[in-house]
C-alpha positions as CSV (number, residue, x, y, z in Angstrom):
1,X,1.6,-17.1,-19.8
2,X,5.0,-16.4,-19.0
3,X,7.3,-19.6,-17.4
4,X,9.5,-18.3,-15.2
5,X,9.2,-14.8,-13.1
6,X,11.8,-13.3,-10.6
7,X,10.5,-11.5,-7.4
8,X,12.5,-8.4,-6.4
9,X,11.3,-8.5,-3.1
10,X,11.4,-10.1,0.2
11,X,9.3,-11.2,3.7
12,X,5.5,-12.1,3.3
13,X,5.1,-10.2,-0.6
14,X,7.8,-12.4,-2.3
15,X,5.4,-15.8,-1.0
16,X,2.4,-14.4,-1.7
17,X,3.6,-13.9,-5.1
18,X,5.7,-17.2,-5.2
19,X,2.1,-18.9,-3.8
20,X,0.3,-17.8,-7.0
21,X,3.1,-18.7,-9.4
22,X,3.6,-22.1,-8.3
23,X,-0.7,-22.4,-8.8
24,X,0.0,-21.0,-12.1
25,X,2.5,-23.4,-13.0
26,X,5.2,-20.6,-13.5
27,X,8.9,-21.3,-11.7
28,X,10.2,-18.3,-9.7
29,X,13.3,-17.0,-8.9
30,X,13.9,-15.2,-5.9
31,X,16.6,-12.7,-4.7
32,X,18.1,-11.9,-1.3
33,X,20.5,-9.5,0.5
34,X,22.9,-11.6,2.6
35,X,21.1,-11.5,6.3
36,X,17.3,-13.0,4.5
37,X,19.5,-15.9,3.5
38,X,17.4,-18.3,5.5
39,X,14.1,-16.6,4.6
40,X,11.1,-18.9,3.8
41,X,11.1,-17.0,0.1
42,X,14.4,-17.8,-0.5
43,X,13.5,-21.5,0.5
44,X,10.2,-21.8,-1.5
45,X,11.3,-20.6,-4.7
46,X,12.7,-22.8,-7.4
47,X,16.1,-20.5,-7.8
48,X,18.0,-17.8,-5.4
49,X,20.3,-15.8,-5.7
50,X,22.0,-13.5,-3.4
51,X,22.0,-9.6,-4.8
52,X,24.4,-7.8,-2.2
53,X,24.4,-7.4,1.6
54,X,22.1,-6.2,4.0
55,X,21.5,-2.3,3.2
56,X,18.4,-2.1,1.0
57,X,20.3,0.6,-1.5
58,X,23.4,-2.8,-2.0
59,X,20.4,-5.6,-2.9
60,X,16.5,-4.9,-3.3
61,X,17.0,-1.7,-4.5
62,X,20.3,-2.6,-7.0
63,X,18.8,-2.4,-10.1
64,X,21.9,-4.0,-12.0
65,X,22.7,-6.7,-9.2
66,X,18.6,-7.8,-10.1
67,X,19.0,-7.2,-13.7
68,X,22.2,-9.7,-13.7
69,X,20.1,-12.0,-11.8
70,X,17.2,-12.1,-14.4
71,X,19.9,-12.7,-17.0
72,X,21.5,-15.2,-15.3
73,X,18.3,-17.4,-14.6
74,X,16.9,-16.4,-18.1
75,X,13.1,-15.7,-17.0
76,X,11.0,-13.7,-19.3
77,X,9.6,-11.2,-16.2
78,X,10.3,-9.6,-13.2
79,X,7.6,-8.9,-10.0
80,X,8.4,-5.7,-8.0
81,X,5.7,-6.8,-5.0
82,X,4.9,-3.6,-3.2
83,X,7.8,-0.7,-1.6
84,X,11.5,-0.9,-2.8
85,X,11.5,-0.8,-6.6
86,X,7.5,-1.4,-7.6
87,X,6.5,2.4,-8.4
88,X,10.2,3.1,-9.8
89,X,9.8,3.9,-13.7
90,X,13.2,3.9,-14.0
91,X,13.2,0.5,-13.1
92,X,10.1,-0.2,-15.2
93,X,12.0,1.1,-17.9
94,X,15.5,-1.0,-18.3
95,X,13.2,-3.8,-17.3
96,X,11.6,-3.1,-20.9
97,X,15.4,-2.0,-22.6
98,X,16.3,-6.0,-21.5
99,X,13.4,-7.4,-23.2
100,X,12.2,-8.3,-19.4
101,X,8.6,-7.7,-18.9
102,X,7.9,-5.5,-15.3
103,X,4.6,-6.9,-14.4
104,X,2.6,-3.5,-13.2
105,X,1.7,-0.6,-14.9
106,X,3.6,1.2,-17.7
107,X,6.8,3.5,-17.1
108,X,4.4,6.6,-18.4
109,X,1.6,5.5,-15.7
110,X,4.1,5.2,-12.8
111,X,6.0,8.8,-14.0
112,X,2.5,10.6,-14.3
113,X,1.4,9.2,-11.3
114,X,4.3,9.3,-9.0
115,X,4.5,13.4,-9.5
116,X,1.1,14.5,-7.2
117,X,0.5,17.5,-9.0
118,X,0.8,15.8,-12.6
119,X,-2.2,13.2,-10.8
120,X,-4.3,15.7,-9.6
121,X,-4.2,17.7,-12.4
122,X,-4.9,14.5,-14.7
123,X,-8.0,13.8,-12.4
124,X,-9.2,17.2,-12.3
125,X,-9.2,16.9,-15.7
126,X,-11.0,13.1,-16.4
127,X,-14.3,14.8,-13.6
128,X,-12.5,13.9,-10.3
129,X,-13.5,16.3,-7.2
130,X,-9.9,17.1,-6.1
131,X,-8.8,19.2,-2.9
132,X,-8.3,22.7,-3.3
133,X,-4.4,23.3,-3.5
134,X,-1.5,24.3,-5.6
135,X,-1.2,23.6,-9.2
136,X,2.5,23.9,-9.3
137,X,5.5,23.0,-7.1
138,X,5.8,25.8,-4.8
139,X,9.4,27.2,-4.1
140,X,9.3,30.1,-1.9
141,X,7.3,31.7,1.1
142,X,5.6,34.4,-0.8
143,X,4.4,31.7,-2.6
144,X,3.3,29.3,-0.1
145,X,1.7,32.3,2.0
146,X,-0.3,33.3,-1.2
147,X,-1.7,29.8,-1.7
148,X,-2.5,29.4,1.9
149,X,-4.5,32.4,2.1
150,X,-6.3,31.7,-1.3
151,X,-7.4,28.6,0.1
152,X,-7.5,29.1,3.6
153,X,-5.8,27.5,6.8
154,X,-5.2,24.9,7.7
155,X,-3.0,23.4,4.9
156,X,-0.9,20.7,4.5
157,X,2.2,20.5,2.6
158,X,3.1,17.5,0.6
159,X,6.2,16.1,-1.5
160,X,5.0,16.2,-5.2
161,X,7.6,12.4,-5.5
162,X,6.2,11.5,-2.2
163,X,4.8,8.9,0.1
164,X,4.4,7.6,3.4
165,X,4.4,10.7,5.0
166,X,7.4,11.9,4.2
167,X,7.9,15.8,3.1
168,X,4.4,16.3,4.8
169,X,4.1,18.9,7.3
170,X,0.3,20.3,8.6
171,X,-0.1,24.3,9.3
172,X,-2.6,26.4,10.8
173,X,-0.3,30.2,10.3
174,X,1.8,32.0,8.5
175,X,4.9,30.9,11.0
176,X,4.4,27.7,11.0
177,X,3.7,27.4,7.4
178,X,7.2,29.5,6.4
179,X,9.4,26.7,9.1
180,X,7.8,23.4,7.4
181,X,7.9,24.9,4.1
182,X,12.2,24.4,4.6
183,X,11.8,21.5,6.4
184,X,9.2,19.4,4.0
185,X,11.4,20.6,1.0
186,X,14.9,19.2,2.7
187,X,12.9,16.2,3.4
188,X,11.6,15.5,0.4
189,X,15.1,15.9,-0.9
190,X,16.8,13.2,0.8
191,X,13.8,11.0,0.5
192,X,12.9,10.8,-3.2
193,X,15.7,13.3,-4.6
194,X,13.4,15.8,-5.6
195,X,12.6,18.8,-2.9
196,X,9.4,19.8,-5.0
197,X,6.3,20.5,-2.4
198,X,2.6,21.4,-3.1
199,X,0.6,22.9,-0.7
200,X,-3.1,21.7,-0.4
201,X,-6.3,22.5,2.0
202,X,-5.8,20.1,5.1
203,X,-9.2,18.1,5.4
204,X,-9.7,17.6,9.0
205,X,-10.3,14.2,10.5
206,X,-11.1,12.4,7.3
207,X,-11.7,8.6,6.4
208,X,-8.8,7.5,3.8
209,X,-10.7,5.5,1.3
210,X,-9.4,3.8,-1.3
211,X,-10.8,1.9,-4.8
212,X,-9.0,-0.9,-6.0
213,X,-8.8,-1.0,-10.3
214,X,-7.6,-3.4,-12.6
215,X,-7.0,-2.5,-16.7
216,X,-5.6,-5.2,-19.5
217,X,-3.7,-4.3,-22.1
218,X,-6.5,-4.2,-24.4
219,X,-8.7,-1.1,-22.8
220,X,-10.6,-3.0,-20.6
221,X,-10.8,-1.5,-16.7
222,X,-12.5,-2.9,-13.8
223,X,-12.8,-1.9,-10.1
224,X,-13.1,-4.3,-7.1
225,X,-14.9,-2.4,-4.6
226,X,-13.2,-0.1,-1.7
227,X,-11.0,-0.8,1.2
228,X,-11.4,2.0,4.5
229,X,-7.5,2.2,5.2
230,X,-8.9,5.3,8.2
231,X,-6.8,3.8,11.0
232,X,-3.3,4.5,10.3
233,X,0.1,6.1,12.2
234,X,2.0,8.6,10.4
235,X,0.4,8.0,7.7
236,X,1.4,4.2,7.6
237,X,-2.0,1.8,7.6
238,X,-2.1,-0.3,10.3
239,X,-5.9,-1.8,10.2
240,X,-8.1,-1.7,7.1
241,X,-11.6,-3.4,5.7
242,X,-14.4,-3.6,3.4
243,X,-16.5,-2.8,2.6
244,X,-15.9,0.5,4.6
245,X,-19.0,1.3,7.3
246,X,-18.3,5.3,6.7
247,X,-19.8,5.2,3.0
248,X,-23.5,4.2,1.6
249,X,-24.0,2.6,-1.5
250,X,-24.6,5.4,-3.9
251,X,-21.3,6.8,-3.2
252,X,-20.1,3.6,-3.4
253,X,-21.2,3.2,-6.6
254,X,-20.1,7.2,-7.7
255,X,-16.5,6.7,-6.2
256,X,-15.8,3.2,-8.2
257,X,-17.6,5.0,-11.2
258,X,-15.0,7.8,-11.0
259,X,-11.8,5.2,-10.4
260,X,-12.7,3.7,-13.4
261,X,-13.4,6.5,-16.0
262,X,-9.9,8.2,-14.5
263,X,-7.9,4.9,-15.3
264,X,-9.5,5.1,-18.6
265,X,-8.3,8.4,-19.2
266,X,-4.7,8.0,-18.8
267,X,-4.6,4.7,-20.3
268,X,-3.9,2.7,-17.3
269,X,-2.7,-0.6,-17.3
270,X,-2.7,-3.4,-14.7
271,X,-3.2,-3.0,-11.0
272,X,-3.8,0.5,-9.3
273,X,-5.4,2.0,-6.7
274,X,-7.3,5.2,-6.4
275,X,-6.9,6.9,-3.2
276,X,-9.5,9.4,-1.6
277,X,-10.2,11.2,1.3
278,X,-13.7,11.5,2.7
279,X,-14.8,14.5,4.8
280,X,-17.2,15.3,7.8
281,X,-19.9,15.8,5.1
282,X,-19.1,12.9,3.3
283,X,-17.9,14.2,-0.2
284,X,-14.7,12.5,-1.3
285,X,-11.7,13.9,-2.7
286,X,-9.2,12.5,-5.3
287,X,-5.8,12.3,-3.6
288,X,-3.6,9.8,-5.5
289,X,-3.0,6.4,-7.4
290,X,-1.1,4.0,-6.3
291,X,0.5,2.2,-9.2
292,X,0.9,-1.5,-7.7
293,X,-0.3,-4.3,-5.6
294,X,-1.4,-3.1,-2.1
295,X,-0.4,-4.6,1.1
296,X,-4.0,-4.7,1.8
297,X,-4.9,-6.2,-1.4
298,X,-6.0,-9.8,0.7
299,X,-9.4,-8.3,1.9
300,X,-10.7,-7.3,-1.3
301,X,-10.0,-11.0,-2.6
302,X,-11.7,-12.5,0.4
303,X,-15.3,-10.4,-1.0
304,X,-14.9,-10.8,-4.3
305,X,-12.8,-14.3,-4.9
306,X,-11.3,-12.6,-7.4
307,X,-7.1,-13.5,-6.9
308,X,-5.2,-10.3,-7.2
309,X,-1.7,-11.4,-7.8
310,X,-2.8,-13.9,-10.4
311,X,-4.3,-11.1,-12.5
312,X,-1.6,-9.3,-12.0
313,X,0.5,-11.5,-13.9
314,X,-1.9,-12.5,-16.3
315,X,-2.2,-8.9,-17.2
316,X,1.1,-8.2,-17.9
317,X,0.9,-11.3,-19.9
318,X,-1.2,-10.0,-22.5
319,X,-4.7,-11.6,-21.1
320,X,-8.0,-10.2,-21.2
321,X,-9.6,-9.4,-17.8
322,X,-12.2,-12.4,-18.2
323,X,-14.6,-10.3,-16.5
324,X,-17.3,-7.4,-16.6
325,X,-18.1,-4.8,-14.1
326,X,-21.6,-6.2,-13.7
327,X,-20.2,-9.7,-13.1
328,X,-18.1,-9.0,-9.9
329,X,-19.9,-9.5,-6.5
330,X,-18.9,-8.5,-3.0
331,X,-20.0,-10.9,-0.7
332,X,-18.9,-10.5,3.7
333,X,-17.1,-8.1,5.2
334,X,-13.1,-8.6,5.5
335,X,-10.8,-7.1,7.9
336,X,-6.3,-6.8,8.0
337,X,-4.7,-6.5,10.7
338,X,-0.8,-5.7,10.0
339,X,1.5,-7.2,12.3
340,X,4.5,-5.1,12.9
341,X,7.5,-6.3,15.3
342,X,6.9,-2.3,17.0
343,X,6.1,-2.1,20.7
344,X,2.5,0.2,20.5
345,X,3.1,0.8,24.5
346,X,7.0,2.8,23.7
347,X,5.5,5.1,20.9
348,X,6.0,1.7,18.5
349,X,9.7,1.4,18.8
350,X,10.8,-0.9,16.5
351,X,11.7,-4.4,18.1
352,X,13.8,-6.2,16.2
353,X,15.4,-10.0,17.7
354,X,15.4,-14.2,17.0
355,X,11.2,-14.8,17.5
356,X,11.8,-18.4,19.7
357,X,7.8,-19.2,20.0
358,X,4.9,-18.4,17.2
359,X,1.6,-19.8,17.4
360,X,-0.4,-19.0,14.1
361,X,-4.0,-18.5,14.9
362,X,-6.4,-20.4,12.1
363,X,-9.9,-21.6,11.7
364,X,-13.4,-20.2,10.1
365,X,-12.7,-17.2,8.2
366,X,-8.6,-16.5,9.0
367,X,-6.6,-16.2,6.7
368,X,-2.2,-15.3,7.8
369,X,0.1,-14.2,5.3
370,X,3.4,-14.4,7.3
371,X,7.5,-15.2,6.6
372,X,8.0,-15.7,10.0
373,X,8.9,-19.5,12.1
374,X,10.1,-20.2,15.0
375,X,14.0,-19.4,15.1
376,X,13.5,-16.6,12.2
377,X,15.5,-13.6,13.0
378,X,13.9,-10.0,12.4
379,X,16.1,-7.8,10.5
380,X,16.4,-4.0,11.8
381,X,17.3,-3.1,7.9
382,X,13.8,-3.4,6.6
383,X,10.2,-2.6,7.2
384,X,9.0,-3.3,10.2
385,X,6.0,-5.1,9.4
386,X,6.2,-9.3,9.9
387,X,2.7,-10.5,8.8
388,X,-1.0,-9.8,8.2
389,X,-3.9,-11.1,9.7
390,X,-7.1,-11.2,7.8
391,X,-10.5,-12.0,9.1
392,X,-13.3,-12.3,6.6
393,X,-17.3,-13.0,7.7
394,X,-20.6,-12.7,6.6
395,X,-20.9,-9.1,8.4
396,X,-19.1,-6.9,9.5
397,X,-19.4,-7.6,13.5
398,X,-18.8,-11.2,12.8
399,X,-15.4,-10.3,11.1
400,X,-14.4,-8.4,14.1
401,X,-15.5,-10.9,16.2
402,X,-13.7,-13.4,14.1
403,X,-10.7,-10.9,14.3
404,X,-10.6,-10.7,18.1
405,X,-10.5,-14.7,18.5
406,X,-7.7,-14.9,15.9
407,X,-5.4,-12.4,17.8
408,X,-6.2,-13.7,21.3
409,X,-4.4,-17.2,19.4
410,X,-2.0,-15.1,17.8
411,X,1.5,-15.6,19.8
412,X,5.3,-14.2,19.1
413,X,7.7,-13.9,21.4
414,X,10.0,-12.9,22.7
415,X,9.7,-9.9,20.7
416,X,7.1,-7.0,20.6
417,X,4.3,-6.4,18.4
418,X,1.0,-4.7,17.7
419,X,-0.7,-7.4,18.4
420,X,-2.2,-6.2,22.0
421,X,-2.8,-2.9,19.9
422,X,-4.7,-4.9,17.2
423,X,-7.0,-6.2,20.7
424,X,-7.4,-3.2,21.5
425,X,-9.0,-1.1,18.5
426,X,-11.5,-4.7,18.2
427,X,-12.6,-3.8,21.6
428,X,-12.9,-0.2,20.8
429,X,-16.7,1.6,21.1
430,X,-15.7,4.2,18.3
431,X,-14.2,1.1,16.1
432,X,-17.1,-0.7,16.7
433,X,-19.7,2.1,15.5
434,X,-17.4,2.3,12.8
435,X,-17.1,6.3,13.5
436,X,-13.3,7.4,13.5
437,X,-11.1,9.0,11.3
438,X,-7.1,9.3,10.5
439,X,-6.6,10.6,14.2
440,X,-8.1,7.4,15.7
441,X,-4.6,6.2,16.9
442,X,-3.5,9.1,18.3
443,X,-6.9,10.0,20.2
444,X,-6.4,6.4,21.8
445,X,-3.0,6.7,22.7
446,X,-4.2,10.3,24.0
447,X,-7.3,8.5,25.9
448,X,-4.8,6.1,27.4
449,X,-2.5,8.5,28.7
C-alpha cells in the first residue's frame, strides 16, 4: 500500500478521498488555487501546497504546477477525484513518465474510452446492444443528412471527446440538423479541442442507467449493481438511486452481465462505470464508460458496504479485489441528493456568496458529504455543486421518506440552493411511482409555470 498520496482536486471529492486515506493509514497531500486557501481539504490533509491562482486552467488543471508538487512532497501517487484532470490520459501518462502512480484506469482505457465512437464500436464488438448511429466522425452536411435518414429522425448529435452536454445538439429535420451540425462542432472545439461529432438515433424520454465496475490489475472484474441517474438538467445529474425502480431483476442481472464481460474485453483496470440508456420498451443501450470515481459513487456503498475510494487505491496498488461476484449483496435502497449553490426558481442561476448559517441534517440512515461551514465563501470559479445528501433505507419509500426529513433539516443561507427543488421532486406523484425519464425536470418546471 502506497504511504503517501496527493489529491489533485478540491471541495467535498478531495475529503472523501483524504477520509479514506487517513483510515488507511496513508498521509495526503493536498493542493489549492489561491481563493480554496481556507478550504476544509486544505486543512485536513497532512501537507498543502498552493498550485496557482484561482482560474482552474493556472491550478487544478496545471499539470506541471501538480507534478512539482508531487516531487516536492515525495509521495509515490497521485488521486485525480472526479472532473478537472481524472479522465485526462495525458495526465495519466507523465504521471507514469515520473514514476508517480495515477490511481484510475490506464492511459489506453481513458484514450479508448474518452473518443465515443472508439467506445461504441469496442462495445459493439464485446455483445453490447448500442444505439443506431454513425461509425465515424462526421464532417459535412451531406454526411450528417445521409446518416440521419439511414437511421431516421430524431437524432442527436454528440462530441466524440465529450461530456456533460457539451457539443450535443437534438434534431427532428434536415434544417435543424445542418445549423447544430456547425454549432456542436465549434462547441466541441473550444470545449475538449477536438470539433469531431457523431450523429446517433435520439431515444426519446429514456432512464439513464448506469453499472458501476471494478477490475485489479490481475484480470479480475466485478460490478456493484446500478445507480438510475434519470433526473438530471442539461445533462448534469442532480438526483440518483439504487437500486433503480425502472428495471426488473433479469435485466438487472443481463446489464451487470454485459458491464462486466465489456470491461474484460478491453482490459479494464480499476474503477469505471458503464453508462446506458433504457427505452419506453425497456431495452437498454450501451452509451459510454466513464473511466473514474462517480460523484454518485456514495449510494452504491451504502447497499453493498463495499468502500469505493478505498478500492480504488488498493487497486492501483497492486491488490486483488478480495471478492467474487457471487459474494456481493445489495441490501436497502439509497438515494443522492446533490446540493448545488444554483437558485432552481431563476432557471438555477448560479449563487455564489460567504454561507453565514448551515445546519447539517443527520440521524437514521443520512449520510452528508460536504466542504462547506459556517463563514466558508463559495467560489464562482468552480462547479457549482457544494455537497451531497444521501439517504439510505430498508426500501425504497423509506429512503425517500428518510430523504424528505433530512432536507426539511437541511439549512444554508444566505445563499440559494436546490434544496427546495430536492423537496420538491420527494413530494412528486411521478417520483414517487418511480415513472419519469431525462425530461422529468423540465416537465416540472413546465407544470409549474
Amino acid at each position: 500500500m502506497f504511504s503517501k498520496i496527493l489529491i489533485a482536486n478540491r471541495g467535498e471529492i478531495a475529503l472523501r478521498i483524504i477520509r479514506a486515506c487517513k483510515e488507511l493509514g496513508i498521509r495526503t497531500v493536498a493542493v489549492y488555487s489561491q481563493p480554496d486557501i481556507n478550504s476544509l481539504h486544505v486543512k485536513f490533509a497532512d501537507e498543502a501546497i498552493c498550485i496557482g491562482s484561482a482560474a482552474s486552467a493556472n491550478s487544478y488543471l496545471n499539470i506541471p504546477s501538480i507534478i512539482s508538487a508531487a516531487e516536492i512532497t515525495d509521495v509515490e501517487a497521485i488521486h485525480p477525484g472526479y472532473g478537472f484532470l481524472a479522465e485526462d490520459a495525458h495526465f495519466a501518462e507523465i504521471c507514469e513518465s515520473c514514476k508517480i502512480k495515477f490511481i484510475g484506469p490506464t492511459p489506453a482505457n481513458i484514450r479508448r474510452m474518452g473518443d465515443k465512437m472508439a467506445a461504441k464500436d469496442a462495445a459493439r464488438k464485446a455483445g453490447l446492444p448500442v444505439i443506431p448511429g454513425s461509425k465515424t466522425a462526421v464532417k459535412t452536411k451531406e454526411e450528417a443528412i445521409k446518416t440521419a435518414k439511414e437511421i431516421g429522425y430524431p437524432v442527436i448529435i454528440k462530441a466524440a471527446a465529450g461530456g456533460g452536454g457539451k457539443g450535443m445538439r437534438v434534431c427532428h429535420n434536415d434544417v435543424r440538423l445542418i445549423s447544430a451540425l456547425l454549432t456542436a462542432q465549434r462547441e466541441a472545439e473550444a470545449a475538449f479541442g477536438n470539433s469531431d461529432v457523431y450523429i446517433e438515433k435520439y431515444i426519446e424520454s429514456p432512464r439513464h442507467i448506469e453499472i458501476q465496475v471494478l477490475g485489479d490489475q490481475h484480470g479480475s472484474i466485478v460490478h456493484l449493481g446500478e445507480r438510475d441517474c434519470t433526473i438530471q438538467r442539461r445533462h448534469q445529474k442532480l438526483i440518483e438511486e439504487t437500486p433503480s425502480p425502472a428495471i426488473d431483476h433479469k435485466s438487472r442481472k443481463k446489464m451487470g452481465e454485459l458491464a462486466v464481460k465489456f470491461s474484460k474485453a478491453i482490459g479494464y483496470v480499476n474503477a469505471g462505470t458503464i453508462e446506458y440508456l433504457l427505452d419506453k420498451d425497456n431495452h437498454f443501450y450501451f452509451m459510454e464508460m466513464n473511466t473514474r470515481i462517480q460523484v454518485e459513487h456514495p449510494i452504491t456503498e451504502a447497499v453493498t458496504g463495499i468502500d469505493l475510494v478505498k478500492e480504488h487505491i488498493g487497486i492501483a496498488a497492486g491488490e486483488h479485489i478480495r471478492y467474487k461476484q457471487d459474494d456481493i449483496k445489495f441490501n436497502g435502497s439509497a438515494i443522492e441528493c446533490r446540493i448545488y449553490a444554483e437558485d432552481p426558481d431563476n432557471d438555477f442561476m448560479p449563487s455564489p456568496g460567504k454561507i453565514n448559517i448551515i445546519n447539517l441534517p443527520g440521524g437514521r440512515g443520512i449520510r452528508i458529504d460536504t466542504h462547506i461551514y459556517p463563514g466558508y465563501e463559495i467560489s464562482p470559479y468552480y462547479d457549482s455543486m457544494i455537497g451531497k445528501l444521501i439517504a439510505y433505507g430498508k426500501t425504497r419509500f423509506e429512503a425517500i421518506k428518510i430523504c424528505e426529513r433530512a432536507l426539511e433539516e437541511f439549512i444554508i443561507e444566505p445563499i440559494k440552493t436546490t434544496i427546495p427543488f430536492d423537496k420538491k421532486v420527494m413530494n412528486n406523484p411521478a417520483f414517487l411511482r418511480g415513472r419519469f425519464s431525462t425530461d422529468f425536470v423540465e416537465m416540472l418546471f413546465e407544470k409549474k409555470e
